[in-house]
C-alpha positions in Angstrom: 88.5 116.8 79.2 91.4 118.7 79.4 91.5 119.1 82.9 90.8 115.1 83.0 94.2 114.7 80.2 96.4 117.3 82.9 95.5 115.5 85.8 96.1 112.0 84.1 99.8 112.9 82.6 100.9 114.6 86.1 99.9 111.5 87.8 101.3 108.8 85.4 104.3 110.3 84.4 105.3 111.1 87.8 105.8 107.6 88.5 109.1 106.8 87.0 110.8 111.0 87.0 110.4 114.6 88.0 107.5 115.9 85.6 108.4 117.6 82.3 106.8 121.3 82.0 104.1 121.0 79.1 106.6 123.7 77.8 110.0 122.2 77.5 108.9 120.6 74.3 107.4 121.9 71.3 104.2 120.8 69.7 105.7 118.6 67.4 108.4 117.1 69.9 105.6 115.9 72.3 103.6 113.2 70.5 107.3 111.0 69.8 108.5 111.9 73.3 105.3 110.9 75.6 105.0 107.7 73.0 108.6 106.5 73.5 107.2 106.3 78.0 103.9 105.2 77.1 104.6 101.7 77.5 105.8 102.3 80.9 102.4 104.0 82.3 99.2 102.9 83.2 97.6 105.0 80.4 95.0 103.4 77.8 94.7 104.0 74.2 91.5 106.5 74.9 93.7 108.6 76.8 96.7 108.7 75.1 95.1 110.4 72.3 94.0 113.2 75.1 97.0 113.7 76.8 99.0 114.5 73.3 96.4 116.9 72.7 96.6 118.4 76.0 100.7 118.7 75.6 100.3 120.0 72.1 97.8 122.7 73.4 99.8 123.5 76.7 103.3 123.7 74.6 101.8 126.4 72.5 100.6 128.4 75.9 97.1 128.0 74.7 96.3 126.5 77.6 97.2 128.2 81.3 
């Protein structure tokens, strides 16, 4: 699922600027930031739930 929420954010959040590192925000920056470009994506409520996990995990380094 993980995988599924990387693969989702690169590609959506590509659209409009050069990708943010999962790690140049902290975990509690993240959820405000990627819901202040939401409404400029193609993303869906299922998966915005996953991709804030995904940065939340990958901020921390728990993810490689």
């Amino acid at each position: 699922m993980l995988d599924r929420a990387k693969q989702t954010y690169q590609e959506s959040c590509s659209i409009c600027h050069h990708l943010h590192k999962e790690s140049q925000y902290n975990p509690n920056q993240w959820p405000s930031l990627f819901k202040s470009m939401l409404s400029r994506t193609p993303i869906n409520q299922k998966d915005e739930w996953l991709i804030i996990q995904y940065l939340h995990k990958a901020s921390k380094g728990d993810i490689k």
